[in-house]
Each structure stands twice: as structure tokens, then as C-alpha cells.
NUKOLDREN-620748 format. One record per residue: residue in three letters; x, y, z of N, C-alpha, C in turn. Coordinates in steps of 0.02 Angstrom, whole numbers, padded with zeros to 5 digits, always signed. Layout:
NUKOLDREN-620748
ALAXYZXYZXYZ...
***
This chain:
NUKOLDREN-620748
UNK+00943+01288+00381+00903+01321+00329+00895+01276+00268UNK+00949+01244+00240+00953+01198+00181+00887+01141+00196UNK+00881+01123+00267+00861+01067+00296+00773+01088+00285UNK+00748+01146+00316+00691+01183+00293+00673+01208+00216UNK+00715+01192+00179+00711+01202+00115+00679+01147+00080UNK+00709+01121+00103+00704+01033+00060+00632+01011+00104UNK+00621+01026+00172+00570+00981+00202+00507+01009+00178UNK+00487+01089+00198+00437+01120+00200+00398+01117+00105UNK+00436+01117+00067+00401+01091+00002+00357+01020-00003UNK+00419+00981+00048+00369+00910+00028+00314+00888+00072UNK+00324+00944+00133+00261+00951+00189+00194+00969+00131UNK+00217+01027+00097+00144+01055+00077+00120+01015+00013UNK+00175+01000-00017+00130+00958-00086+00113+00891-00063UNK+00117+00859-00001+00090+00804+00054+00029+00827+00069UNK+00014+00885+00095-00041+00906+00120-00102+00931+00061UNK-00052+00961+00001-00115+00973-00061-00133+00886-00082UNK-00085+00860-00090-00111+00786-00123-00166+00740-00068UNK-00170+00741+00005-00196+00746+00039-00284+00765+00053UNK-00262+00825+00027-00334+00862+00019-00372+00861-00043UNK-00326+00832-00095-00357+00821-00156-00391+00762-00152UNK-00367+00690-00111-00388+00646-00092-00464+00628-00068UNK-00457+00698-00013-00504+00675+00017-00589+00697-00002UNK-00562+00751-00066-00594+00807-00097-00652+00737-00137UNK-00599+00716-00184-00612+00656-00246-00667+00616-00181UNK-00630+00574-00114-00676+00521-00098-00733+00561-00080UNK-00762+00641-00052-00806+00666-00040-00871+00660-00109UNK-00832+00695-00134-00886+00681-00197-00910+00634-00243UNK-00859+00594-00249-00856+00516-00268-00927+00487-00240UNK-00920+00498-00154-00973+00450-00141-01048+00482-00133UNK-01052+00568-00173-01115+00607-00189-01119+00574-00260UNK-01079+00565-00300-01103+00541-00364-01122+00496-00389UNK-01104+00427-00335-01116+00368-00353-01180+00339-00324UNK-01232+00425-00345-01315+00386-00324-01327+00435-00235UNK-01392+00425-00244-01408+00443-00214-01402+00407-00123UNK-01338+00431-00072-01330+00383-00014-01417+00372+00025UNK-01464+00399+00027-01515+00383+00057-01541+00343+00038UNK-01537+00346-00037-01600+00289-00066-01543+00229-00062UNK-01482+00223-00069-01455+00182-00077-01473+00120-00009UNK-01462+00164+00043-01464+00134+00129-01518+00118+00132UNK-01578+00150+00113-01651+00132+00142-01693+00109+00069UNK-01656+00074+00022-01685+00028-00026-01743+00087-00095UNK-01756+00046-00123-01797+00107-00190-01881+00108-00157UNK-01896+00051-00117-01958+00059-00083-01991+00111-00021UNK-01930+00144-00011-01933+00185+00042-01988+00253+00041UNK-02014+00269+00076-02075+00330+00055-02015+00404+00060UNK-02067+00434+00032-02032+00507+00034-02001+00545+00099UNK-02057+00522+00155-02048+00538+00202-01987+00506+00244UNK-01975+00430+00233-01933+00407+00257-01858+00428+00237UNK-01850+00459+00167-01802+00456+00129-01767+00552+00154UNK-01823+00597+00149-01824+00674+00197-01790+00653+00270UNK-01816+00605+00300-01807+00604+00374-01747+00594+00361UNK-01710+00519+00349-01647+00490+00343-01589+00545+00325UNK-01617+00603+00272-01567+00627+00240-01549+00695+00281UNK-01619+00720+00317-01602+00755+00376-01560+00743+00421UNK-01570+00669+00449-01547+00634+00511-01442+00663+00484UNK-01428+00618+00434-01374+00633+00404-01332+00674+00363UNK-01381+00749+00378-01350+00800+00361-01340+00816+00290UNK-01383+00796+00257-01371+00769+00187-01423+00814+00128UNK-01469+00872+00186-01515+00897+00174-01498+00948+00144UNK-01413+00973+00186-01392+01032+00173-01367+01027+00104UNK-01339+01114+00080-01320+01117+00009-01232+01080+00019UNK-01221+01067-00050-01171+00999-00049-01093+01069-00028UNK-01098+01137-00057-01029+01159-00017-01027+01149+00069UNK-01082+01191+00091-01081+01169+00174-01083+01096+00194UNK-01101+01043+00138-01065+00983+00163-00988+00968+00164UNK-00972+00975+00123-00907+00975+00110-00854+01027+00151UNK-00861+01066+00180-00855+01116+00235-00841+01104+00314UNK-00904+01074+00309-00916+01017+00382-00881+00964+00376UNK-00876+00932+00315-00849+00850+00338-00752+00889+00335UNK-00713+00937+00284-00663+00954+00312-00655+00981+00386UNK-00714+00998+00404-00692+01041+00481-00707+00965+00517UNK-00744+00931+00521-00738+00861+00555-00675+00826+00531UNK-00660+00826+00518-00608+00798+00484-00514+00818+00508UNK-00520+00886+00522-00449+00926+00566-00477+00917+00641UNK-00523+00883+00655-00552+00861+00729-00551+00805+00739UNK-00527+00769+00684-00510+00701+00704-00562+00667+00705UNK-00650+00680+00674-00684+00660+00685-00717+00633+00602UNK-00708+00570+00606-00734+00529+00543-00806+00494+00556UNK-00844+00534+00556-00918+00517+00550-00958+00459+00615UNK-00985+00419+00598-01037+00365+00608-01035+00317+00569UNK-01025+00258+00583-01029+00187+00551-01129+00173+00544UNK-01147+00180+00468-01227+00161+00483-01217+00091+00501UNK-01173+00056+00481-01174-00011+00487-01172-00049+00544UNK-01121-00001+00590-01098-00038+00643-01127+00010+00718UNK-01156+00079+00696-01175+00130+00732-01119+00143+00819UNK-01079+00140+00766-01032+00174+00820-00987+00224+00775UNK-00924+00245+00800-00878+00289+00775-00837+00263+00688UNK-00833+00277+00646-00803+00272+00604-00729+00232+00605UNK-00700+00293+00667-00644+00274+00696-00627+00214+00709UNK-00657+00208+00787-00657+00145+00822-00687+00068+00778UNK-00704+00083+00723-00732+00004+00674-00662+00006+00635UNK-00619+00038+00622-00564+00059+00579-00504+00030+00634UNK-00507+00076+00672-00449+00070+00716-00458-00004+00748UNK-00509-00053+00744-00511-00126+00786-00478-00161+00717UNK-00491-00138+00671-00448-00176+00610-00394-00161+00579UNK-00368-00110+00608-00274-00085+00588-00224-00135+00589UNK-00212-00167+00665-00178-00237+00668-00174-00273+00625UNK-00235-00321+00622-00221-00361+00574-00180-00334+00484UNK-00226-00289+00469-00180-00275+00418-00116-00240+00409UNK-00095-00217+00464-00034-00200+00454+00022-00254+00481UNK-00017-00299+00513+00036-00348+00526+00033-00407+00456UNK-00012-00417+00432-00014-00428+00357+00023-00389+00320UNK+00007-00336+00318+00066-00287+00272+00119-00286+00295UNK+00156-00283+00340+00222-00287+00356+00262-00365+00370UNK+00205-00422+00382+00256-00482+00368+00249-00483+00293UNK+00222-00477+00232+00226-00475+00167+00287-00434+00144UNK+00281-00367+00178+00328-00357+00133+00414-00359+00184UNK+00431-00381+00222+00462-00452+00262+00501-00480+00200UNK+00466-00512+00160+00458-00577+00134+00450-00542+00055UNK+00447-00529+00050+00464-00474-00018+00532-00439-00022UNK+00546-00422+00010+00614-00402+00041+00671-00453+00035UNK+00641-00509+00092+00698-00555+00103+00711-00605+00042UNK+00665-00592+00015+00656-00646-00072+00677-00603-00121UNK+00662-00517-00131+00659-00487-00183+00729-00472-00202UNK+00754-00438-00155+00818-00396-00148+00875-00469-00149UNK+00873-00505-00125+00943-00545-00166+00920-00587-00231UNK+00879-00597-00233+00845-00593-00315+00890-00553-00382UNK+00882-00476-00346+00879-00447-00395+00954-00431-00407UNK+00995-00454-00340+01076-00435-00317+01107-00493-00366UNK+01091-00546-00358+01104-00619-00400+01100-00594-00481UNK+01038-00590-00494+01029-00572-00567+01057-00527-00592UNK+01093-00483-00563+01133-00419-00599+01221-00448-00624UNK+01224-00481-00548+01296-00517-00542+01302-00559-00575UNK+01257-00599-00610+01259-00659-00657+01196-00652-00711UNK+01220-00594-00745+01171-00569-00772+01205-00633-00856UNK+01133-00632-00889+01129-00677-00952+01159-00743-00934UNK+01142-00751-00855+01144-00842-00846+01094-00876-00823UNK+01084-00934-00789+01033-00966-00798+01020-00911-00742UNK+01058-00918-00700+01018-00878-00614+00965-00814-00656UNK+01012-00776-00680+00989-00744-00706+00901-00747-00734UNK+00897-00799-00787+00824-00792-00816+00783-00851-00742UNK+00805-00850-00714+00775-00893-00654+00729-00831-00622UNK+00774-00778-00582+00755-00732-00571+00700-00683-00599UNK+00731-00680-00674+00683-00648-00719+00598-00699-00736UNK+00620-00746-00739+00550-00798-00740+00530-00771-00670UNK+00540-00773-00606+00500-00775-00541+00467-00686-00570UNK+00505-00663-00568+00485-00586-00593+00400-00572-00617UNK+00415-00618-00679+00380-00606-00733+00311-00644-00703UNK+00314-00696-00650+00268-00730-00616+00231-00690-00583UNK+00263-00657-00556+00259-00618-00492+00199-00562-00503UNK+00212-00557-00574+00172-00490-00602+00118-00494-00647UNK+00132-00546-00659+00086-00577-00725+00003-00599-00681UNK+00016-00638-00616-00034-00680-00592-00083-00640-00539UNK-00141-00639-00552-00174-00615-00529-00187-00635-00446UNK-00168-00580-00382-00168-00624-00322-00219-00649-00294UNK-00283-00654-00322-00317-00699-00291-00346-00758-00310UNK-00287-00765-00367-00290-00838-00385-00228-00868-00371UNK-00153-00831-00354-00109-00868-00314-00146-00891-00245UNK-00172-00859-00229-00207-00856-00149-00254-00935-00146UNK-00283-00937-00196-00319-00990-00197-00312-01062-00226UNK-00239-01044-00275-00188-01103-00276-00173-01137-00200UNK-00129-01069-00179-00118-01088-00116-00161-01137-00046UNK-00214-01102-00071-00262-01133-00032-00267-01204-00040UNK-00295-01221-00113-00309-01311-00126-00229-01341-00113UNK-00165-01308-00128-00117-01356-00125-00104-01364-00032UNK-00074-01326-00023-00059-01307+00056-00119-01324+00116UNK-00173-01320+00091-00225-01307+00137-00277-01357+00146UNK-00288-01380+00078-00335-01436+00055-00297-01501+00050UNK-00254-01497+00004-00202-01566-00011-00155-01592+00050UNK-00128-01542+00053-00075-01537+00132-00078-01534+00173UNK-00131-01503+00207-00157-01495+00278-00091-01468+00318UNK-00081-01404+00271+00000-01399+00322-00016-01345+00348UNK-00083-01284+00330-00091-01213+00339-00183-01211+00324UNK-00196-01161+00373-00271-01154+00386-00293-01123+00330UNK-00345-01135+00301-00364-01093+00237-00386-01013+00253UNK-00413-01003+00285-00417-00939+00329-00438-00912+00378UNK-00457-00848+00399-00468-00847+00463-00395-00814+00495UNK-00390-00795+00569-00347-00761+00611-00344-00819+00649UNK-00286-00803+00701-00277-00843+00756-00208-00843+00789UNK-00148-00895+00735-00099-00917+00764-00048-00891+00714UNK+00001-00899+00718+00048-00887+00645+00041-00920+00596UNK-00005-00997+00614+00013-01021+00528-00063-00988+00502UNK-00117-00952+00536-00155-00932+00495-00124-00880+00438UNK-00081-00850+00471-00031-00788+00445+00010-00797+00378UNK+00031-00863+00388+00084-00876+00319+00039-00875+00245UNK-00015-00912+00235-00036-00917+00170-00063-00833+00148UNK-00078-00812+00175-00117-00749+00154-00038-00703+00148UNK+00012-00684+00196+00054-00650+00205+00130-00682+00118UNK+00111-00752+00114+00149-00734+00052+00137-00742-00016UNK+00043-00733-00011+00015-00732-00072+00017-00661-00080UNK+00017-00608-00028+00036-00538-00031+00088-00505-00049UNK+00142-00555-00042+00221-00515-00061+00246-00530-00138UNK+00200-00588-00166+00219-00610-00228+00205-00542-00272UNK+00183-00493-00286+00198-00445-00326+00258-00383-00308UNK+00259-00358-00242+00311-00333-00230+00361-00359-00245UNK+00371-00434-00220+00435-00465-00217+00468-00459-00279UNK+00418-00462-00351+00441-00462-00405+00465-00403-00443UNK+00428-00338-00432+00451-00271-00428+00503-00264-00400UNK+00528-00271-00333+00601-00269-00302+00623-00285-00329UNK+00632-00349-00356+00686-00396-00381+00693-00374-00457UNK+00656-00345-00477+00657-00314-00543+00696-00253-00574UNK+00680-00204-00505+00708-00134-00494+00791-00144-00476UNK+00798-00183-00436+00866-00192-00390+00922-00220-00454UNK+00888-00264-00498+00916-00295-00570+00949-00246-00611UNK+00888-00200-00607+00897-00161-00655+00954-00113-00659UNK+00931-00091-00578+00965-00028-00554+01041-00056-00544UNK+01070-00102-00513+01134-00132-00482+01140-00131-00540UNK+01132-00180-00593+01177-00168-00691+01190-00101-00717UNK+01153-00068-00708+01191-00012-00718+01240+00038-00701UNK+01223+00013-00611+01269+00057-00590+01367+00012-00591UNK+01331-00065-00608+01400-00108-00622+01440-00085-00667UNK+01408-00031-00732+01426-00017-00803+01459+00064-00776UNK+01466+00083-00739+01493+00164-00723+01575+00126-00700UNK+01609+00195-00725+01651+00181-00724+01696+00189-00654UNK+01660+00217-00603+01691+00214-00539+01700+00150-00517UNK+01641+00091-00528+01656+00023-00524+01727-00008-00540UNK+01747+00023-00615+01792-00004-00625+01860+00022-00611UNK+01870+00087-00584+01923+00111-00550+01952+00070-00492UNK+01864+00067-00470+01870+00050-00383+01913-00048-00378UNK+01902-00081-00438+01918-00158-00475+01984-00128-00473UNK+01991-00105-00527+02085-00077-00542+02129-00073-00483UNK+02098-00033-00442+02140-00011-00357+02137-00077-00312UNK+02113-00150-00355+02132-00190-00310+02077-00226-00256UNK+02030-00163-00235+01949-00194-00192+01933-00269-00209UNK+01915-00289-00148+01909-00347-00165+01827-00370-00197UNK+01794-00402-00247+01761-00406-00289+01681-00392-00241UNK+01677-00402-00156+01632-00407-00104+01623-00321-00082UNK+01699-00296-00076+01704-00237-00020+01656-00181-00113UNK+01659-00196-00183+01659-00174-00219+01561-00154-00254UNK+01563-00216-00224+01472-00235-00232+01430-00183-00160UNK+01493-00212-00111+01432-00176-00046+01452-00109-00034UNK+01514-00078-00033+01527-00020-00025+01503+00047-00092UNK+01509+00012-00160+01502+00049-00216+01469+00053-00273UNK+01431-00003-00260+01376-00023-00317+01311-00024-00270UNK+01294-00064-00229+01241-00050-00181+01224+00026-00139UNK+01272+00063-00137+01251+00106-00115+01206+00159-00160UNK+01270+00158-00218+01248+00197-00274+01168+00176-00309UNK+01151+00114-00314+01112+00091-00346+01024+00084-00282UNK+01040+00109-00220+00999+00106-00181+00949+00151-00181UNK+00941+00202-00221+00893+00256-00220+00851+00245-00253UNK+00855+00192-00326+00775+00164-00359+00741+00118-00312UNK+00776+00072-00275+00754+00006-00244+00716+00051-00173UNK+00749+00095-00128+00701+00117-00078+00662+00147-00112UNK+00642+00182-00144+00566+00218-00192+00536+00178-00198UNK+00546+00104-00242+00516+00045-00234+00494+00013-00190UNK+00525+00012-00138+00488-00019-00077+00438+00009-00037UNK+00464+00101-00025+00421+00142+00020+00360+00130-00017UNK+00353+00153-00096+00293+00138-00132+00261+00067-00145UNK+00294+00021-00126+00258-00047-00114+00208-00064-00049UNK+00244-00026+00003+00220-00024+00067+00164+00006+00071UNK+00137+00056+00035+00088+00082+00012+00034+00039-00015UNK+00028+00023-00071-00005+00000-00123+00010-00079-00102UNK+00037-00104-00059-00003-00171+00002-00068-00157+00018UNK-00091-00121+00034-00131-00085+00095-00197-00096+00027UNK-00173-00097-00008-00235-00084-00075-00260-00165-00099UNK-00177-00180-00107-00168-00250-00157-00227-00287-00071UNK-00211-00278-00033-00235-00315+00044-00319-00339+00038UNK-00331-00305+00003-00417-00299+00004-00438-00371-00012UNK-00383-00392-00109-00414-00447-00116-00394-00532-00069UNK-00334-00506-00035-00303-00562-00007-00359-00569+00058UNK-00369-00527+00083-00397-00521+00125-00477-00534+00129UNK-00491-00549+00060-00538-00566+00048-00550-00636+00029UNK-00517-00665+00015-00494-00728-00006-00496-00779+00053UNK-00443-00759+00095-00443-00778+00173-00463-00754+00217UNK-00509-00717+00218-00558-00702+00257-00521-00684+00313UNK-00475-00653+00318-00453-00601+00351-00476-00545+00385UNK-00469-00530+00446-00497-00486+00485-00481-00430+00496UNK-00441-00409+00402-00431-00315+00400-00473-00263+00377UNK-00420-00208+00360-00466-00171+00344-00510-00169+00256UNK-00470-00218+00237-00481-00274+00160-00552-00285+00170UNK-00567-00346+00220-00642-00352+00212-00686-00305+00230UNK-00664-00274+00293-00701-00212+00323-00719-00166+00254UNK-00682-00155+00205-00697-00090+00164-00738-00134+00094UNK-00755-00212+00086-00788-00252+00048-00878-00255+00098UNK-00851-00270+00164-00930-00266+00195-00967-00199+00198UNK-00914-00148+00207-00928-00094+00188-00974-00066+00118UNK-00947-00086+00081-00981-00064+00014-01038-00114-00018UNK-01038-00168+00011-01083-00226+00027-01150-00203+00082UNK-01149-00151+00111-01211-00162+00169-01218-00069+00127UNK-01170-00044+00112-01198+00028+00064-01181+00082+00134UNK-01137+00072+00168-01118+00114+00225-01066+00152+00186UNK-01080+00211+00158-01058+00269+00115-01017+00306+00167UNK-01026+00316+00237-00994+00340+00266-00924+00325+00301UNK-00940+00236+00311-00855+00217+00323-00831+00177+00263UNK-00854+00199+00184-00807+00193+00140-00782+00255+00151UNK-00816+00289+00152-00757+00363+00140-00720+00387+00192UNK-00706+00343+00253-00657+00341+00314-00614+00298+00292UNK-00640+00245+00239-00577+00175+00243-00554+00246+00188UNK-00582+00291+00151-00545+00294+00086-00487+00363+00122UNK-00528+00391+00147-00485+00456+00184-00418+00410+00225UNK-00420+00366+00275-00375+00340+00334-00324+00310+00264UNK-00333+00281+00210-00288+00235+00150-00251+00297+00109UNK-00302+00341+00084-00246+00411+00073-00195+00448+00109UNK-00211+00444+00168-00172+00476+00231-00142+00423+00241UNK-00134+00364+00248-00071+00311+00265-00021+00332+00204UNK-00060+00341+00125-00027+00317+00073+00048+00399+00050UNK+00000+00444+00046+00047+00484+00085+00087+00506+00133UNK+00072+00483+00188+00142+00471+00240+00192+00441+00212UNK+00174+00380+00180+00228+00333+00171+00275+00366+00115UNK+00235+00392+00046+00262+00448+00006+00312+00487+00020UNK+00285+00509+00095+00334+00587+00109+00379+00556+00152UNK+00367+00510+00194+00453+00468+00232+00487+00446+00175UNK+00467+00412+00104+00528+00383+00038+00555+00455+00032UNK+00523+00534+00028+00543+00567-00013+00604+00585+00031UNK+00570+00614+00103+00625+00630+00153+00703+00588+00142UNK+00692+00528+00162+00740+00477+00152+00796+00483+00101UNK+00766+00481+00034+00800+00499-00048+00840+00559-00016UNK+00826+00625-00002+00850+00679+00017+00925+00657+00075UNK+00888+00614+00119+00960+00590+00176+01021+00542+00151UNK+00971+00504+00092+01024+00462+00065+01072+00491+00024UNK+01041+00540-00021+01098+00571-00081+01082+00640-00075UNK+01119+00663-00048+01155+00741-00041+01138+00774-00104UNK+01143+00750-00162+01129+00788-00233+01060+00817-00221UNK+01011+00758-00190+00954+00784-00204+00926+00835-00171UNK+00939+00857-00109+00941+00903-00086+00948+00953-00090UNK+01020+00965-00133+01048+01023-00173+00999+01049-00229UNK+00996+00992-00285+00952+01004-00328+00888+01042-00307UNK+00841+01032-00257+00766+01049-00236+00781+01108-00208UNK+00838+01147-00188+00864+01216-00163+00873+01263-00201
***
């Protein structure tokens, strides 16, 4: 019962934030102009512009649109690509791979860079390691990624000839794009984990647990990392997210074969219909990922559980 307590709240405010989502990209893309004239240019005759808007259902009044595209929508059915005149889906779903294997070796590598980053800088906090850390940080966040991306490019790619400038293929197409992607997470982790581990160094169970003898290792991993782990996973589940976003420009840069460029050619050829599939399928990833951090928080610390009961 406790277990249904805690879940079924974060089911439904998943599912309102969800529907608010998809509410915003519905109308979003009625407001931004007219989609007929947009597709078939300002030269188009009246007749052509009636037909088109017939053809696409667009004739009807805007609640029974909005009606239809939710009932298409619990059917699993995301429109027509004008662009590509096939399924919404299937132009979406041929480009998932790539970006999620982009998104998940980034944040890989965000991870494996961020998190002892931020373990170092707490433990040797106001030393050099220390503002070393804090300098990568401040890098990390400050620089806009598609001009690390394109650093990367002339040094590595142009000068070096050590990595393909872009494009898919092999793994080293993979590396330049995958850790021009993690450079902002990486720096958020490493920021959060700083933050969070110093403080929890400053409670005084730390220093009981010192007194009784622990040795300075069993003290960090058993009692400070655990405690201090509930900002850093929030941080990450929500990084894993907002990849998927940051992806667009990397992916644009290196000409990458996700759903990054897909949702740039998209709004480039004026296919109104699979922006608002890339925008619906990116809300619905972005909330999943939401409601597995929240679940998680709940498994990790028992308080919180209690508390939401």
C-alpha cells in the first residue's frame, strides 16, 4: 500500500505534465502561421491552399482538431511525414539509434569525468585540485557547444587528422561529437557532487563515524557518498534528458544522423507535422526519464517516501 502511495501520484502528475506537453506543441504549431500557406509557399491560389488544408484535416474547427490528434495519439498514431510521405513514426524511429547512442556514450563520459571531479574537489577542497576542477566546471558551462564542437573539429580533425569531422560510420566518427556533448553535463555533475559531498563531509555523523576509528576510504564510500547521492542522481537522470535537446546542435555541427538534424530539416522544409512528433516523442522521453529519477529518489531514501504518504 505505502508502495501505491508513493507511485500512483507520480504516475498522474507524469501523465498531466505529459498532456500539457503535447497540448503547448499542438497549438504552438497553429500559431506559428498559417501550416498551409507555410508548405505550399505565399504564391499558392486559393484553391490550392482549400484543397491542401482539406487534404490535412485542417479544415476542421481547431477543438475537433485537437480531439483527433489526442485520439491518434493513444493509437500510437503520429501523423504523416509531408516531407518524407511516410509515417511520422517510422522517419523518427530510423533515427532513435544514432541519438541515443550519442546520448548515452556522452553521458558515459560525463559520468566517468564528472563524478570523480567532483569526489576530488570536495576532498581537497581550497587546493589547487580543487580550483582545477572548479575551472573545468566553469568551462564546461560557460562555452557554447557548438563552438567546442568546432574547436574540436579544426584541432582534432583538420590539424590532426586523428578523427573524422563528421558523418556516422565507425567509432572514431563517434568520439568528437560524443565528447563535445558531455562537456556541459560533465560540468554540472562535477559541480553538484562538489557541492553535495562538502556538505554532507560537514554533518556530524561523518565525524562520529572518524572518531570510531573507520578508516578515512570505508568513511567516504560507506557514509558520505551514500548520503550525498540523492542531488547527483537528480542531476544525472535530468541531464539524460536535456542531452536529447542539447543533441540538436551537436548534431548539427557533425552532421550527424539523429533525431538533432531530423528535427532542423524538419523545420527547414516547414513539415509542421513531424516537428510536432519530434516535439511529442522528446516530451514523452523527457518525462519518462523524470519519473524513473523520481521513482529511484523514493528507493534510495526511505524518508522520501514517508514524507509523500
Amino acid at each position: 500500500m505505502n508502495f501505491v502511495r508513493f507511485v500512483v501520484p507520480k504516475l498522474l502528475a507524469a501523465i498531466v505534465t505529459l498532456l500539457l506537453a503535447v497540448t503547448i506543441a499542438f497549438f504552438l504549431s497553429r500559431l506559428s502561421g498559417d501550416p498551409v500557406r507555410n508548405i505550399l509557399g505565399t504564391f499558392a491560389s486559393d484553391e490550392q491552399v482549400a484543397a491542401k488544408r482539406a487534404a490535412l484535416g485542417l479544415d476542421d474547427p481547431l477543438l475537433r482538431q485537437y480531439v483527433d490528434y489526442l485520439g491518434s495519439l493513444v493509437r500510437g498514431d503520429f501523423g504523416d511525414s509531408l516531407q518524407y510521405s511516410r509515417s511520422n513514426w517510422e522517419v523518427i524511429s530510423s533515427r532513435i539509434w544514432p541519438s541515443v547512442q550519442l546520448t548515452f556514450v556522452a553521458l558515459i563520459i560525463a559520468n566517468v569525468i564528472g563524478l570523480p571531479l567532483g569526489v576530488v574537489a570536495a576532498l581537497k577542497e581550497n587546493t589547487i585540485w580543487d580550483r582545477i576542477a572548479v575551472t573545468i566546471s566553469l568551462i564546461g558551462q560557460s562555452f557554447p557547444l557548438f563552438w567546442i564542437g568546432l574547436i574540436f573539429i579544426l584541432v582534432f580533425s583538420v590539424n590532426l587528422g586523428w578523427f573524422p569531422a563528421g558523418q556516422s560510420g565507425t567509432w572514431k566518427h563517434l568520439v568528437l561529437p560524443a565528447v563535445t556533448l558531455s562537456f556541459f553535463p560533465m560540468a554540472r555533475i562535477a559541480r553538484i557532487t562538489r557541492s553535495s559531498l562538502t556538505e554532507v563531509l560537514e554533518e556530524g555523523y561523518i565525524t562520529s563515524a572518524r572518531a570510531r576509528g573507520l578508516t578515512e576510504s570505508t568513511v567516504i564510500t560507506t557514509h558520505a557518498l551514500r548520503n550525498g547521492a540523492l542531488p547527483v542522481i537528480t542531476i544525472i537522470g535530468l541531464q539524460a534528458g536535456t542531452l536529447l535537446s542539447a543533441a540538436v546542435t551537436v548534431e548539427f555541427v557533425f552532421a550527424w544522423p539523429g533525431l538533432g538534424t531530423l528535427a532542423v530539416n524538419a523545420v527547414a522544409f516547414r513539415d509542421f507535422t513531424l516537428v510536432q512528433a519530434l516535439v511529442v516523442f522528446g516530451a514523452f522521453t523527457f518525462v519518462v526519464i523524470n519519473l524513473a529519477v523520481d521513482l529511484l529518489y523514493g528507493f534510495t531514501d526511505p524518508r522520501i517516501r514517508e514524507a509523500s504518504q
